[in-house]
C-alpha positions as CSV (number, residue, x, y, z in Angstrom):
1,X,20.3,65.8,17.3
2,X,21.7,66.8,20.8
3,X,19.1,64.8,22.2
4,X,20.1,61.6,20.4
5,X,23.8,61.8,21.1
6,X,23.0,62.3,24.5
7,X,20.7,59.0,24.5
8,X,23.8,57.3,22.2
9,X,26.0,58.4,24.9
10,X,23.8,56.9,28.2
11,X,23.6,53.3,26.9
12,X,27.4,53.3,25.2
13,X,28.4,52.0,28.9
14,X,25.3,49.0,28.5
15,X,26.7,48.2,24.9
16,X,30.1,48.1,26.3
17,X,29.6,45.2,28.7
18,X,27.5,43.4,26.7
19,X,30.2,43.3,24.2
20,X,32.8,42.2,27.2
21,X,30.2,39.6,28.2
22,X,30.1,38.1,24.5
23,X,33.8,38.2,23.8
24,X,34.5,36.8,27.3
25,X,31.7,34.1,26.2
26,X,33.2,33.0,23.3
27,X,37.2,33.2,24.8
28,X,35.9,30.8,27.2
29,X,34.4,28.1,24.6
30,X,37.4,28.6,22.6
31,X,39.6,27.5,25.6
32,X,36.9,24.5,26.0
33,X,37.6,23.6,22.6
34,X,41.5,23.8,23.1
35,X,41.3,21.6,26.2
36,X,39.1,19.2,25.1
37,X,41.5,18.9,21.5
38,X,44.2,18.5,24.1
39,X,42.8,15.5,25.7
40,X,41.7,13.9,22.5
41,X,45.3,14.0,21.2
42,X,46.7,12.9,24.5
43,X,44.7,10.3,24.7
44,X,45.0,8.8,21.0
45,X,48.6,9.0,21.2
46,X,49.0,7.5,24.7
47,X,46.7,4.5,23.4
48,X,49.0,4.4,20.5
49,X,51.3,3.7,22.6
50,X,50.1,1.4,24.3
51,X,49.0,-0.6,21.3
52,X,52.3,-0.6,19.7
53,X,54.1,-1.5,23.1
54,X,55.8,1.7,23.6
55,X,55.4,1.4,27.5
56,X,58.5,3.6,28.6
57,X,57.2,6.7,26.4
58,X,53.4,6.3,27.5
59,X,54.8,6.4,31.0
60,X,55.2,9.9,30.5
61,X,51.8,10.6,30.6
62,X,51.4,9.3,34.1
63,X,51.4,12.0,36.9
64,X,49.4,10.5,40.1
65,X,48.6,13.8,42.3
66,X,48.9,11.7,45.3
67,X,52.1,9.9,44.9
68,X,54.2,7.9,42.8
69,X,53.4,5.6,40.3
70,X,54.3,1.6,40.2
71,X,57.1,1.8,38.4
72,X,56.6,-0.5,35.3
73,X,58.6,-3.9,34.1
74,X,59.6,-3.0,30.8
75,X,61.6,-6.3,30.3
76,X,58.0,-7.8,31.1
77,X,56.2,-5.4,29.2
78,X,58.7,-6.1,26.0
79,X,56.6,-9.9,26.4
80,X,53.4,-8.6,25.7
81,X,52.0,-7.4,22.8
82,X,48.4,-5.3,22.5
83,X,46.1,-7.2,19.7
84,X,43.3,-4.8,20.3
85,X,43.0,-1.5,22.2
86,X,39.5,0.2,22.0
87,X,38.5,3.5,24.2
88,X,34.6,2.0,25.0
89,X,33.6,5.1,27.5
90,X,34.4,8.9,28.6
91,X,32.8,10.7,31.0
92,X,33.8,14.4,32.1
93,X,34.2,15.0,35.7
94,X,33.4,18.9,36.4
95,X,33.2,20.3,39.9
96,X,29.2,20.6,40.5
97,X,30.1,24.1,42.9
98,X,30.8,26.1,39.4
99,X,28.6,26.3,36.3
100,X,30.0,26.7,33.1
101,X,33.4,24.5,34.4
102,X,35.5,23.1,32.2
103,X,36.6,19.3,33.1
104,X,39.2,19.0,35.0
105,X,39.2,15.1,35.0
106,X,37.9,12.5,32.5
107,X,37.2,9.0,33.4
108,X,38.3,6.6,31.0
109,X,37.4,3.1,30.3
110,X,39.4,1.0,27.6
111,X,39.2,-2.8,26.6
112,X,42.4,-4.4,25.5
113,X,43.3,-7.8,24.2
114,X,46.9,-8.4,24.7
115,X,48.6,-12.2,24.8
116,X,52.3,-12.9,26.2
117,X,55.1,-14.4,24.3
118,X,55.2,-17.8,26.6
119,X,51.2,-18.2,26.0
120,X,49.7,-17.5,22.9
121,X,46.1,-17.0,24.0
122,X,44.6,-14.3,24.0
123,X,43.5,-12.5,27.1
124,X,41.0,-9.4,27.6
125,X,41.0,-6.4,30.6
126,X,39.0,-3.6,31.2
127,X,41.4,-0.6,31.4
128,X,40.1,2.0,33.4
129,X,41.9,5.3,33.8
130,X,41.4,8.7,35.6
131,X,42.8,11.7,33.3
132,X,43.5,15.3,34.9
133,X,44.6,18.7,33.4
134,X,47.5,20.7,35.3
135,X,46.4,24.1,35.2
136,X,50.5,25.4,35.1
137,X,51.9,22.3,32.7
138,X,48.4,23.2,30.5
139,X,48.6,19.3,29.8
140,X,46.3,16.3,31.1
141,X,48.0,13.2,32.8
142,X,46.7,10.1,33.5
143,X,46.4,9.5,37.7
144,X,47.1,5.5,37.5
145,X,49.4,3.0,36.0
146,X,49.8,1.3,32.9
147,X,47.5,-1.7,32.1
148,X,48.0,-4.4,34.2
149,X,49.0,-7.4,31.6
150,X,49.1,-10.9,33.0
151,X,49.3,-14.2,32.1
152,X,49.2,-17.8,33.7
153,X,53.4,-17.7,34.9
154,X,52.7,-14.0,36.6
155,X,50.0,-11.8,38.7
């Protein structure tokens, strides 16, 4: 019996971090999972938004790291309205240096059929877009500008 409790009593420390090792494993995918909800709800409402032709409220997903972003024409943008809006690729950017990384950018690429008041037909663009998560906001902004509508009377 005293042997046994001293052979519990050796590998109690092994058990121990192989218990740390599996809780740490699964803290990690749940914070995955968290993130990557994040981004799927951030990006269906900012393409609600964009669909509906809420363009001051989507601008509050855009956060360039490296500068400012054009500022938008709403009175413009109040000309143009979205017919179609569909998200046709994502790609997760993660850091090749670290395994097990989550993304901390996704590449976005959206097509979008829009027309402008003064000309009714219908025009298409390939939207792309560059999302990032900020690590202290624990929120992912888009690093670009709104779609760039045009039409035959503007570039």
């Amino acid at each position: 019996m005293k042997n046994s409790l001293l052979h519990y009593h050796r590998r109690m420390p092994l058990l121990l971090l192989m218990l740390f090792i599996l809780v740490s494993s699964g803290c990690a995918k749940i914070q995955a999972r968290k993130r990557a909800d994040l981004f799927k709800s951030t990006l269906d409402t900012y393409s609600a938004m964009i669909r509906w032709g809420n363009y001051k409220q989507a601008g509050a997903y855009i956060k360039m790291r490296d500068g400012e972003p054009q500022q938008p024409d709403l009175q413009y943008l109040k000309q143009i309205h979205v017919t179609r809006y569909d998200i046709v690729e994502q790609v997760a950017i993660v850091d090749d240096q670290e395994e097990d990384k989550e993304p901390a950018e996704i590449s976005v690429t959206s097509e979008i059929d829009y027309y402008h008041d003064s000309d009714p037909r219908v025009k298409s663009l390939d939207y792309q877009q560059l999302w990032w998560y900020d690590d202290k906001l624990k929120k992912w902004f888009l690093d670009g500008d709104l779609p760039g509508f045009q039409y035959h009377g503007r570039q």
